[in-house]
Chimera marker file (.cmm) of the C-alpha trace (Angstrom):
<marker_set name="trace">
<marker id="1" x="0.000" y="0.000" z="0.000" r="1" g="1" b="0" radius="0.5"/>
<marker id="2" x="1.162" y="3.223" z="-0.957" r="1" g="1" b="0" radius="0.5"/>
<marker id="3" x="2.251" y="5.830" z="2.118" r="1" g="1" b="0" radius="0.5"/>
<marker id="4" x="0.934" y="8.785" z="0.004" r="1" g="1" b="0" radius="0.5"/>
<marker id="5" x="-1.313" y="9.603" z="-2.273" r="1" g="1" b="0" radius="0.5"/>
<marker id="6" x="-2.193" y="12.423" z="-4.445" r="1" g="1" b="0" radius="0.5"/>
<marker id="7" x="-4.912" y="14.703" z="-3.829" r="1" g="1" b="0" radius="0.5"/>
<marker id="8" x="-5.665" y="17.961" z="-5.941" r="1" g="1" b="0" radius="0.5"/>
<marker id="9" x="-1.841" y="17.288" z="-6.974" r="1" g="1" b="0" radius="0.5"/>
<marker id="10" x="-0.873" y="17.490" z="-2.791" r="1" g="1" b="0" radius="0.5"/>
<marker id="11" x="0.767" y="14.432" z="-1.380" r="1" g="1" b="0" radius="0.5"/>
<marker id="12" x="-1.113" y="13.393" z="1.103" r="1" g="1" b="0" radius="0.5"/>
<marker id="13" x="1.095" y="10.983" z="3.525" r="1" g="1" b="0" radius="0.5"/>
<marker id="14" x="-0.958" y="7.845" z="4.972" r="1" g="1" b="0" radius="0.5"/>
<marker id="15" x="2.046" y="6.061" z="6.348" r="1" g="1" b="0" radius="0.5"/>
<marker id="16" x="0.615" y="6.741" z="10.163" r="1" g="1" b="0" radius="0.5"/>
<marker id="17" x="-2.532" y="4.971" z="9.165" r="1" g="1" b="0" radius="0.5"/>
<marker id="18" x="-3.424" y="2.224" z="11.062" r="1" g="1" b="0" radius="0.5"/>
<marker id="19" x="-3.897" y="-1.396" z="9.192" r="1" g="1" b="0" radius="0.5"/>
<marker id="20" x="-5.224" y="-4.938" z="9.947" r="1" g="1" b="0" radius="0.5"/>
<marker id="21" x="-4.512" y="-7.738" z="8.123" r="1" g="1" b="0" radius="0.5"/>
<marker id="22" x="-3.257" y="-5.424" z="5.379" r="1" g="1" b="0" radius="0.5"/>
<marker id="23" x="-6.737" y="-3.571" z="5.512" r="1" g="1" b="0" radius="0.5"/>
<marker id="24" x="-6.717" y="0.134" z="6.791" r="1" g="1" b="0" radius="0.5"/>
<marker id="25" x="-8.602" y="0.480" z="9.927" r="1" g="1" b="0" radius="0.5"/>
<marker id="26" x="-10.920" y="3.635" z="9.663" r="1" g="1" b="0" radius="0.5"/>
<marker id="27" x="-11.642" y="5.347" z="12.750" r="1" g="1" b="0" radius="0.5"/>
<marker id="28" x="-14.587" y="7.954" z="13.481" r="1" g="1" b="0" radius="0.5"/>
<marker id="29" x="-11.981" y="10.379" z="13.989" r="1" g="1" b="0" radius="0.5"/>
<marker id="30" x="-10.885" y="9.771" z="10.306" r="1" g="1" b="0" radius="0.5"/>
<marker id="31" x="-14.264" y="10.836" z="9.282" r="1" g="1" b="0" radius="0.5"/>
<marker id="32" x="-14.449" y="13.902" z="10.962" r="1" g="1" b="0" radius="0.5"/>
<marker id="33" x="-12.430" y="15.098" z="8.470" r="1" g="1" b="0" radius="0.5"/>
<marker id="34" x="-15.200" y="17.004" z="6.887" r="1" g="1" b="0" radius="0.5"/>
<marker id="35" x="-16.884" y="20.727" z="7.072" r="1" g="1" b="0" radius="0.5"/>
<marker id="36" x="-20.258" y="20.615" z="5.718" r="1" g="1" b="0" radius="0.5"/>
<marker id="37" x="-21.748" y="24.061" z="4.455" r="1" g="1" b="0" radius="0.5"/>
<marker id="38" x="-25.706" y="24.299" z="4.386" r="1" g="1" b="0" radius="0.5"/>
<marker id="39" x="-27.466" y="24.812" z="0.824" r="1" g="1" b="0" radius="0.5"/>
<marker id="40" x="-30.852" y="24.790" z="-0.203" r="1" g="1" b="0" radius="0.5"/>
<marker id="41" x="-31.618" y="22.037" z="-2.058" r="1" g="1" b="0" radius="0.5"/>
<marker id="42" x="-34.508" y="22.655" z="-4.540" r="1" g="1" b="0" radius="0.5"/>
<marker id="43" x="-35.045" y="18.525" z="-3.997" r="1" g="1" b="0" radius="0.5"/>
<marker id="44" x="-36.255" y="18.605" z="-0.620" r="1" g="1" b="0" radius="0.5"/>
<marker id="45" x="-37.070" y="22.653" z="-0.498" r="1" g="1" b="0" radius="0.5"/>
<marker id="46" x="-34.955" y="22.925" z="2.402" r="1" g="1" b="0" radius="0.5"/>
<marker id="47" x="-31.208" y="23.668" z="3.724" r="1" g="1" b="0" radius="0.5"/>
<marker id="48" x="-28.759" y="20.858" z="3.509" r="1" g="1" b="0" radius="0.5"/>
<marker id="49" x="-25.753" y="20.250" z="5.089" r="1" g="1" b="0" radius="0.5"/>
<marker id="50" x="-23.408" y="19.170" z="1.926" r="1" g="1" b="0" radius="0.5"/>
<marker id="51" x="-19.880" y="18.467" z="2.698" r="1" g="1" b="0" radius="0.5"/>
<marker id="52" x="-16.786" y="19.148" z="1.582" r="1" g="1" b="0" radius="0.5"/>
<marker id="53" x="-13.599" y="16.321" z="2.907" r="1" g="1" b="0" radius="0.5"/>
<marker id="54" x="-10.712" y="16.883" z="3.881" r="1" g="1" b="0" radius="0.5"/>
<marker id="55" x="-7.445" y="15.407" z="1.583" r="1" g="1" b="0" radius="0.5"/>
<marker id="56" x="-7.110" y="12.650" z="3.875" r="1" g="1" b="0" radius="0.5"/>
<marker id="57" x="-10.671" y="11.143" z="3.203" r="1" g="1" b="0" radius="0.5"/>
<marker id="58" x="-10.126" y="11.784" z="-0.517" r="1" g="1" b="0" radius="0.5"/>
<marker id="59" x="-6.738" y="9.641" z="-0.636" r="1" g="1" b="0" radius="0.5"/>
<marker id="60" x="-8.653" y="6.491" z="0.940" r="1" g="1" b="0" radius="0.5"/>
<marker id="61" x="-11.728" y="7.022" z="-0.926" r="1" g="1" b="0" radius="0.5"/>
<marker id="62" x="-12.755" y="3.920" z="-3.528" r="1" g="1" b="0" radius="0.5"/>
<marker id="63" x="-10.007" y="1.481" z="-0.734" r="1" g="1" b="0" radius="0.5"/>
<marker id="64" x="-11.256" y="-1.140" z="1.161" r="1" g="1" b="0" radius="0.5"/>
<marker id="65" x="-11.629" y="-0.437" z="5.030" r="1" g="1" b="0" radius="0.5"/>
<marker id="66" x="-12.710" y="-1.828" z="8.365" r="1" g="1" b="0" radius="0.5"/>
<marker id="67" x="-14.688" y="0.306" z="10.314" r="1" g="1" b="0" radius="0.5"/>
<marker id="68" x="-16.605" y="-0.856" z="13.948" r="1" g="1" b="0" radius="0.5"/>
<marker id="69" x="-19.651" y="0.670" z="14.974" r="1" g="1" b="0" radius="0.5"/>
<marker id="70" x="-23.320" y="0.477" z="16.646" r="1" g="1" b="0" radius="0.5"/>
<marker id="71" x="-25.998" y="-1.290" z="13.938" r="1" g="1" b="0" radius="0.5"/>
<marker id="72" x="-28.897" y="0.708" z="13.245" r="1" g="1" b="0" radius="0.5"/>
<marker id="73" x="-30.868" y="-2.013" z="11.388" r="1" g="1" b="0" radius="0.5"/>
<marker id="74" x="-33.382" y="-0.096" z="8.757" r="1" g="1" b="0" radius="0.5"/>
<marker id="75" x="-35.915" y="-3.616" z="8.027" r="1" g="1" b="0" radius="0.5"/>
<marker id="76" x="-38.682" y="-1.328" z="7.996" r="1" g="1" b="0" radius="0.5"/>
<marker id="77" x="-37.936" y="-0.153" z="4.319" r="1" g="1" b="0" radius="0.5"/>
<marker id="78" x="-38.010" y="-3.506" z="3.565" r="1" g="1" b="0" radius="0.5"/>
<marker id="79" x="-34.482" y="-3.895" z="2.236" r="1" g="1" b="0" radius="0.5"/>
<marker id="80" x="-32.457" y="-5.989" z="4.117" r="1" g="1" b="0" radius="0.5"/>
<marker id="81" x="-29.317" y="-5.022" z="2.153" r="1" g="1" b="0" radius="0.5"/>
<marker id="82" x="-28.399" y="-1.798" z="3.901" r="1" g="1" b="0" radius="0.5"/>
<marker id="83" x="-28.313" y="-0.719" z="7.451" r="1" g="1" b="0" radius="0.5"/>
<marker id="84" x="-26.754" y="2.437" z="9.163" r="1" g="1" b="0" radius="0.5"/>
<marker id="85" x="-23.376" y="2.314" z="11.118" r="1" g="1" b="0" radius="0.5"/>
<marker id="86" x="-23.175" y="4.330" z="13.919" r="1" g="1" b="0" radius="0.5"/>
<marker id="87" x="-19.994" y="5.646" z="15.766" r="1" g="1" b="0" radius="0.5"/>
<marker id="88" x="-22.600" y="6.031" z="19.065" r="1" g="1" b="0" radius="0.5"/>
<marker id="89" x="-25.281" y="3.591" z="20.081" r="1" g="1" b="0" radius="0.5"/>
<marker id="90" x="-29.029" y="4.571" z="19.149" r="1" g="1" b="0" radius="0.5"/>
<marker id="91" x="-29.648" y="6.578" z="21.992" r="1" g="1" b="0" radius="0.5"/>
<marker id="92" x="-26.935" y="9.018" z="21.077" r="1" g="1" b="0" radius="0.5"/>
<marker id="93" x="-26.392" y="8.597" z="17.495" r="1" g="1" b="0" radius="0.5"/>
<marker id="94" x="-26.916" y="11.167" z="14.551" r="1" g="1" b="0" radius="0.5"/>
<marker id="95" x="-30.537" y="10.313" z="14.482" r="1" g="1" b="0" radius="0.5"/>
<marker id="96" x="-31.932" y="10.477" z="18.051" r="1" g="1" b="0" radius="0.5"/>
<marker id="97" x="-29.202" y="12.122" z="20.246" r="1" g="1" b="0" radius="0.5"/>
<marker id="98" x="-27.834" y="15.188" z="18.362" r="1" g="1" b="0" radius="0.5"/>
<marker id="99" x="-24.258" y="13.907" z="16.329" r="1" g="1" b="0" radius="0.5"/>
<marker id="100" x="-23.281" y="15.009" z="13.729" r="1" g="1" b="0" radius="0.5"/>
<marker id="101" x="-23.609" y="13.509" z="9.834" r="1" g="1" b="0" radius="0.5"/>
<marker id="102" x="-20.113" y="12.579" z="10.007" r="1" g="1" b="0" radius="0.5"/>
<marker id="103" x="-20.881" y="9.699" z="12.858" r="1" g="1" b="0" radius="0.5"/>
<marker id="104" x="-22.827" y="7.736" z="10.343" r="1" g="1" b="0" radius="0.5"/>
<marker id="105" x="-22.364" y="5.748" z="7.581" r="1" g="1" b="0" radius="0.5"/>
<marker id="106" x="-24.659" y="3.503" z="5.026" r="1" g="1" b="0" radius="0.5"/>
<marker id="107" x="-23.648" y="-0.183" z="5.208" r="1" g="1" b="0" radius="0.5"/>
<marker id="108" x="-24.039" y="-1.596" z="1.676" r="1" g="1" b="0" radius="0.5"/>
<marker id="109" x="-24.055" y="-5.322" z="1.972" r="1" g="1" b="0" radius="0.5"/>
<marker id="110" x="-23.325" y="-8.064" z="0.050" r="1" g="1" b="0" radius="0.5"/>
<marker id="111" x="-25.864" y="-10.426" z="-1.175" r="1" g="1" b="0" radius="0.5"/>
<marker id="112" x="-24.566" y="-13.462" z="1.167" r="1" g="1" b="0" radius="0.5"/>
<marker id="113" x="-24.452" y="-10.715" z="3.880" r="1" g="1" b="0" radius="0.5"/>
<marker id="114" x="-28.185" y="-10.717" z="4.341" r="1" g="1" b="0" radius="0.5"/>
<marker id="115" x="-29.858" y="-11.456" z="7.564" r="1" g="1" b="0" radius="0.5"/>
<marker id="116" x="-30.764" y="-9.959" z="10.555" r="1" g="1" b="0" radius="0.5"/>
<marker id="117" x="-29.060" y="-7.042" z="12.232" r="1" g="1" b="0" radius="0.5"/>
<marker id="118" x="-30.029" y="-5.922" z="16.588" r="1" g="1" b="0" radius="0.5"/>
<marker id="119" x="-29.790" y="-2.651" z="17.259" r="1" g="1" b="0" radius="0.5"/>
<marker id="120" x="-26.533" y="-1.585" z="19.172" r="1" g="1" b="0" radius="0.5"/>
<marker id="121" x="-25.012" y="-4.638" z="18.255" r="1" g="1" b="0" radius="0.5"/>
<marker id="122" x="-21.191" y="-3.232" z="18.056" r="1" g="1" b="0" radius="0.5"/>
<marker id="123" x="-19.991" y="-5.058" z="14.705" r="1" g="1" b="0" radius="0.5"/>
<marker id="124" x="-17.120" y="-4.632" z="12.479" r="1" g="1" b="0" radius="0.5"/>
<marker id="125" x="-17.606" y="-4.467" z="8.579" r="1" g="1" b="0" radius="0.5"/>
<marker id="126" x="-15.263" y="-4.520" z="5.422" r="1" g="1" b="0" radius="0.5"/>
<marker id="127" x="-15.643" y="-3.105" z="2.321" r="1" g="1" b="0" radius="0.5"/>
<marker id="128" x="-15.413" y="0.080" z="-0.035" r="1" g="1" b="0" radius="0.5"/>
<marker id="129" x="-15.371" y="3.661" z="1.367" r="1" g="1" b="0" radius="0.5"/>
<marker id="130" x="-16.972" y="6.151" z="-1.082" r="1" g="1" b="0" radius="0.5"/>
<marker id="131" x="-17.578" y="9.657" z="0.076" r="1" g="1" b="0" radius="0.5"/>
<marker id="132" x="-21.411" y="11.252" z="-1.094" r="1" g="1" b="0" radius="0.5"/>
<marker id="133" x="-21.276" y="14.813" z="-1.443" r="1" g="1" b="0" radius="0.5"/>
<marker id="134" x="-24.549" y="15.458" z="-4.161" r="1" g="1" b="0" radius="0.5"/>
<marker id="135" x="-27.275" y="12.333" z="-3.577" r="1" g="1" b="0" radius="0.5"/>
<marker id="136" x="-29.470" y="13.333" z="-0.611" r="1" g="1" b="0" radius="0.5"/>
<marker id="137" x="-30.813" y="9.660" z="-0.455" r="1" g="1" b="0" radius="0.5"/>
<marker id="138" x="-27.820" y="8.225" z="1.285" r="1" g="1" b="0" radius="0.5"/>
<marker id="139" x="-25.988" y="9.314" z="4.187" r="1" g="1" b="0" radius="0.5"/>
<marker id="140" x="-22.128" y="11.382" z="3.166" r="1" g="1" b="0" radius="0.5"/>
<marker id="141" x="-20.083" y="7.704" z="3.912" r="1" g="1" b="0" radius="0.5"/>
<marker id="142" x="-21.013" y="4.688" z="2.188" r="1" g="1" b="0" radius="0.5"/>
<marker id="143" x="-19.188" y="1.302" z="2.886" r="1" g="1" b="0" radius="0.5"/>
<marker id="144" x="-20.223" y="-0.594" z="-0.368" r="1" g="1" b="0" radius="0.5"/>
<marker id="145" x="-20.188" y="-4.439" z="-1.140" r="1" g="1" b="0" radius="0.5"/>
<marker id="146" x="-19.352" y="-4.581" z="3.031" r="1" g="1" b="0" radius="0.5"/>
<marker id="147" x="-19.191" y="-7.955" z="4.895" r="1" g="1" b="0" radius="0.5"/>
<marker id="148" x="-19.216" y="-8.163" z="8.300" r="1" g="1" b="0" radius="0.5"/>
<marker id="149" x="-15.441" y="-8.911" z="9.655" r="1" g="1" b="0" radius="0.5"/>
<marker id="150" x="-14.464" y="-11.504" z="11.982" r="1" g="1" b="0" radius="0.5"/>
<link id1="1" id2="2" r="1" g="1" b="0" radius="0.2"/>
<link id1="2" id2="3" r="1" g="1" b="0" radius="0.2"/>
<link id1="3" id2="4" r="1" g="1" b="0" radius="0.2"/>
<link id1="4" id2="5" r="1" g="1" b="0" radius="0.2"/>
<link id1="5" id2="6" r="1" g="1" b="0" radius="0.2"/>
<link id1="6" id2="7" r="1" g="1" b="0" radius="0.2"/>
<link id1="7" id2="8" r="1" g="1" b="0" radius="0.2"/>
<link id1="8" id2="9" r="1" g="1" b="0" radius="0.2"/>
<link id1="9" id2="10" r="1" g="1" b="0" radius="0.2"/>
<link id1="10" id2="11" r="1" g="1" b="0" radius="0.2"/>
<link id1="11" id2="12" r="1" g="1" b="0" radius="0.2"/>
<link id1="12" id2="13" r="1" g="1" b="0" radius="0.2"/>
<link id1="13" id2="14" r="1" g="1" b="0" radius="0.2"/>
<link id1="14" id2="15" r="1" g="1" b="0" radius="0.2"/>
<link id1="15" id2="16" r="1" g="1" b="0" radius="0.2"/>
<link id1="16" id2="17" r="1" g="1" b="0" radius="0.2"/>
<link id1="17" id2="18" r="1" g="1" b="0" radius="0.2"/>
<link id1="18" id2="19" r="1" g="1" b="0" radius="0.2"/>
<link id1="19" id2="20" r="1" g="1" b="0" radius="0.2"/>
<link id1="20" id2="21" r="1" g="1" b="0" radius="0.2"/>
<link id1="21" id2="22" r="1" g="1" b="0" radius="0.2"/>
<link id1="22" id2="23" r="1" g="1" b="0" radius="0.2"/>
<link id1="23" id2="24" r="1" g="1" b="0" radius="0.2"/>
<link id1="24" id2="25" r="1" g="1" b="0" radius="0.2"/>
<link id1="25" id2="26" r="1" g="1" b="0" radius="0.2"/>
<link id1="26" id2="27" r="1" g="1" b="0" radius="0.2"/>
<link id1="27" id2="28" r="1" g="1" b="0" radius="0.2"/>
<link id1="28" id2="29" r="1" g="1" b="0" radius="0.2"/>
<link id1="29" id2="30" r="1" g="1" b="0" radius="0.2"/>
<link id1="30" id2="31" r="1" g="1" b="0" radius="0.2"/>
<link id1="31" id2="32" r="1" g="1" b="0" radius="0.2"/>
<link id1="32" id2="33" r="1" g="1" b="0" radius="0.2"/>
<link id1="33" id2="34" r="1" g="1" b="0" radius="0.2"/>
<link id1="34" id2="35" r="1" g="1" b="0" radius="0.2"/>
<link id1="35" id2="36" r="1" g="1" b="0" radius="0.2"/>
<link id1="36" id2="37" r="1" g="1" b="0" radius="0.2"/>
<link id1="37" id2="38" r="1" g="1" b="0" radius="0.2"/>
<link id1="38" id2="39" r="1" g="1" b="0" radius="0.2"/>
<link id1="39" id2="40" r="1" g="1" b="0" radius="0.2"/>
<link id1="40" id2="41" r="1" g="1" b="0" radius="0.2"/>
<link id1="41" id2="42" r="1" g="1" b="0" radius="0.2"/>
<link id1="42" id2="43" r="1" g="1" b="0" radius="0.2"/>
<link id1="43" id2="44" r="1" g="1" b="0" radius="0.2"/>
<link id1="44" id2="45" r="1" g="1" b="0" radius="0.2"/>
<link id1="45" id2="46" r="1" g="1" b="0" radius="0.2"/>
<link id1="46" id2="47" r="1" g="1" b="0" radius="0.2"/>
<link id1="47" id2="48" r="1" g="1" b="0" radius="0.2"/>
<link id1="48" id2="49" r="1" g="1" b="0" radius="0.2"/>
<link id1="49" id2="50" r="1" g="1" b="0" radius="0.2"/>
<link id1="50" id2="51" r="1" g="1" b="0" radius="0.2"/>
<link id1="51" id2="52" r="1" g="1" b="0" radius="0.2"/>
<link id1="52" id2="53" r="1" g="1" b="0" radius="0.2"/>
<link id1="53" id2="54" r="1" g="1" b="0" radius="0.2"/>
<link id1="54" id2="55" r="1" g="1" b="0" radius="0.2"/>
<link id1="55" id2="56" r="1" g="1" b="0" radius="0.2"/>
<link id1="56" id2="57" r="1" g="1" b="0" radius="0.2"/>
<link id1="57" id2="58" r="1" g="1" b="0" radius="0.2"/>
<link id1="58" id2="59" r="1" g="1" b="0" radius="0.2"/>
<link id1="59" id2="60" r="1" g="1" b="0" radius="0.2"/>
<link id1="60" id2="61" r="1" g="1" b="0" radius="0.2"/>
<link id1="61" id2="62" r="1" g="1" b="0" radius="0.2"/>
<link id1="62" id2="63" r="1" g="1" b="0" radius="0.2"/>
<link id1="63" id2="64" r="1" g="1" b="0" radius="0.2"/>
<link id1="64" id2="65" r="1" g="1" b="0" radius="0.2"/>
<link id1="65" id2="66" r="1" g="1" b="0" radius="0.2"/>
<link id1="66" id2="67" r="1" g="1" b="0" radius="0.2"/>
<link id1="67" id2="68" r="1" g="1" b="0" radius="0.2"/>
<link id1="68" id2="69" r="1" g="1" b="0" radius="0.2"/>
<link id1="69" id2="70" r="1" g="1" b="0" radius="0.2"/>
<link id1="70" id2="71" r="1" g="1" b="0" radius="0.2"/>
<link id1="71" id2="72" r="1" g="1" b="0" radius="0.2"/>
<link id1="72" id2="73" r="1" g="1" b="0" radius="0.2"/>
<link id1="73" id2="74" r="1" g="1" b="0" radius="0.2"/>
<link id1="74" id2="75" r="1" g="1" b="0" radius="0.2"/>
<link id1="75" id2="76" r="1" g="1" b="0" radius="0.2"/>
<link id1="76" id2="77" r="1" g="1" b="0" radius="0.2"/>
<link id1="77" id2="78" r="1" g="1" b="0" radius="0.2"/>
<link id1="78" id2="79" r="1" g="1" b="0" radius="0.2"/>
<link id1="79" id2="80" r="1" g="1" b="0" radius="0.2"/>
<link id1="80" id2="81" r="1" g="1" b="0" radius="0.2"/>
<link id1="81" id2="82" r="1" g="1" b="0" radius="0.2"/>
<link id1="82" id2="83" r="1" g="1" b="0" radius="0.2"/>
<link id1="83" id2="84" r="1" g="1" b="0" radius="0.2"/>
<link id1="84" id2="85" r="1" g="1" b="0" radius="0.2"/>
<link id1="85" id2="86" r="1" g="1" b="0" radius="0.2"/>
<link id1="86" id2="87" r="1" g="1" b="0" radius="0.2"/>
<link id1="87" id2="88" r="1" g="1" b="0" radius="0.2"/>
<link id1="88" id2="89" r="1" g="1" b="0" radius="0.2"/>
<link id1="89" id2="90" r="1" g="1" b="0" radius="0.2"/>
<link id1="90" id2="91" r="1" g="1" b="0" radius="0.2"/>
<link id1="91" id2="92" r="1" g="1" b="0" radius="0.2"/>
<link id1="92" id2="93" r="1" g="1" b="0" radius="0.2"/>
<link id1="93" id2="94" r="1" g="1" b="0" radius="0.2"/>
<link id1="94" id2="95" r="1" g="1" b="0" radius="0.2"/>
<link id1="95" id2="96" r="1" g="1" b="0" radius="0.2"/>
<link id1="96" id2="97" r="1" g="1" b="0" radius="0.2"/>
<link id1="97" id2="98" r="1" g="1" b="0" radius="0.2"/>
<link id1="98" id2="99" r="1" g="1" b="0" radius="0.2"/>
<link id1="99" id2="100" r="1" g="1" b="0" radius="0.2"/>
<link id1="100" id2="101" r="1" g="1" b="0" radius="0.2"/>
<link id1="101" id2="102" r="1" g="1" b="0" radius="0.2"/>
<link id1="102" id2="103" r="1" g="1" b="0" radius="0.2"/>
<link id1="103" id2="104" r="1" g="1" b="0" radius="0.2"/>
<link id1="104" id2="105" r="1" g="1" b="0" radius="0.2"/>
<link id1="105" id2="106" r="1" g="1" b="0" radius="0.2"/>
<link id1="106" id2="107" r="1" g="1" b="0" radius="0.2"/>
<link id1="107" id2="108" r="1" g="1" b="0" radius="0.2"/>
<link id1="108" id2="109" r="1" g="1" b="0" radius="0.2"/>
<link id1="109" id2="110" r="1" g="1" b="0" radius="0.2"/>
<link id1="110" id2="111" r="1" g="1" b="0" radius="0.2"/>
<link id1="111" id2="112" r="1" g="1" b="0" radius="0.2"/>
<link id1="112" id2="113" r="1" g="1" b="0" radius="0.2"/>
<link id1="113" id2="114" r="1" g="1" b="0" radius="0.2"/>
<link id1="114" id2="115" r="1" g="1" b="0" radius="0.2"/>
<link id1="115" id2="116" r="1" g="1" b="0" radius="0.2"/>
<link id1="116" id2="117" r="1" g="1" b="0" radius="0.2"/>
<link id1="117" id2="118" r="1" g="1" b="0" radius="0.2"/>
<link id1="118" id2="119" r="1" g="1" b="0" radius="0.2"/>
<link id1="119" id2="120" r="1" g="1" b="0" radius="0.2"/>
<link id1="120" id2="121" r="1" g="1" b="0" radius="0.2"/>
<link id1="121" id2="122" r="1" g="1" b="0" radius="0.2"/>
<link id1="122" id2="123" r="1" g="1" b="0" radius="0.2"/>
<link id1="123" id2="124" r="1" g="1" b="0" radius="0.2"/>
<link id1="124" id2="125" r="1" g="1" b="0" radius="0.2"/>
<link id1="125" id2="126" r="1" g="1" b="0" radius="0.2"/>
<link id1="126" id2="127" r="1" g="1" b="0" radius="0.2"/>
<link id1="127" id2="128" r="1" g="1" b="0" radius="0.2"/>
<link id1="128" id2="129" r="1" g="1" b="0" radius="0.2"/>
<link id1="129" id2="130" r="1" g="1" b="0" radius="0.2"/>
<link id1="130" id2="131" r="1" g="1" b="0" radius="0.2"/>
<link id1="131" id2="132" r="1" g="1" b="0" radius="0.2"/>
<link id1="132" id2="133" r="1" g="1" b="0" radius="0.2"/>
<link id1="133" id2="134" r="1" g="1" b="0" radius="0.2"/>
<link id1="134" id2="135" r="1" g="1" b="0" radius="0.2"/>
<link id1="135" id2="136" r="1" g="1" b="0" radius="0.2"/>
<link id1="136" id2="137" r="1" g="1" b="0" radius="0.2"/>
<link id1="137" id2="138" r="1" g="1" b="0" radius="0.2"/>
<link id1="138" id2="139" r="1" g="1" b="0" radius="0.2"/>
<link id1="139" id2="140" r="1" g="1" b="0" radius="0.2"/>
<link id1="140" id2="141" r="1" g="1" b="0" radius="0.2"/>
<link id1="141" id2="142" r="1" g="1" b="0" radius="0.2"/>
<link id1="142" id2="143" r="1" g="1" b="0" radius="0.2"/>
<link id1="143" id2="144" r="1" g="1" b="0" radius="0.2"/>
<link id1="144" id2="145" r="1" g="1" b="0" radius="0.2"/>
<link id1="145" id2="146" r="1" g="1" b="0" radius="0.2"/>
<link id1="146" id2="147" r="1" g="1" b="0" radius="0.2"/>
<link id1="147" id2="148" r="1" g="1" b="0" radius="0.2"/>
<link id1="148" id2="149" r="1" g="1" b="0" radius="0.2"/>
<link id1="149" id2="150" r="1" g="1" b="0" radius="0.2"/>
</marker_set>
């Protein structure tokens, strides 16, 4: 794995990152590296918070990660696919409690991932990071064709 990476033609250095099994190790505090700016979205007819990440984000984005978090299982839209990772448990998480966007993330799963998900389990999941700056239907991190790692 490459220990930099360019970004808008600036090195970015990931040496210090952390790895597992040759797999970088995303942390919550990794994906705070964002500043969202609100904008009024003509889709919804309301203020958005869109963000804008930092190099270090853009130099992982599109690798494969681990990432650990609280399961915020989302059954009720009847896809069984996707859930929500949170850095909090429910009670405190984006959603209920008052975090921020960046302590969230969609889970993507793969097909022989399906089955059933508690809520606060504490799991950790592998797959693709992409960043989501423009489509309002998913959250800003997505961890696509995830699995969850043991």
């Amino acid at each position: 794995m490459p220990p930099q990476k360019a970004v808008s033609g600036i090195a970015v250095d990931t040496s210090h990152f952390e790895y597992e099994d040759g797999v970088l190790r995303l942390t919550w505090e990794m994906l705070s590296d964002v500043v969202f700016t609100d904008e009024y979205s003509d889709e919804v007819q309301a203020y958005v918070p869109y963000p804008t990440f930092g190099a270090q984000l853009q130099a992982i984005e599109g690798r494969e990660v681990l990432i650990e978090g609280y399961i915020i299982p989302l059954e009720e839209t009847g896809d069984e696919t996707i859930l929500v990772l949170s850095a909090l448990p429910y009670s405190s998480c984006f959603f209920c409690g008052g975090a921020g966007p960046e302590s969230v993330m969609d889970i993507k799963l793969r097909p022989d991932e399906k089955r059933k998900f508690t809520t606060d389990d504490r799991m950790t999941f592998l797959g693709k990071l992409r960043l989501n700056d423009d489509d309002l239907y998913y959250l800003n991190y997505i961890l696509e064709d995830a699995a969850v790692y043991q």
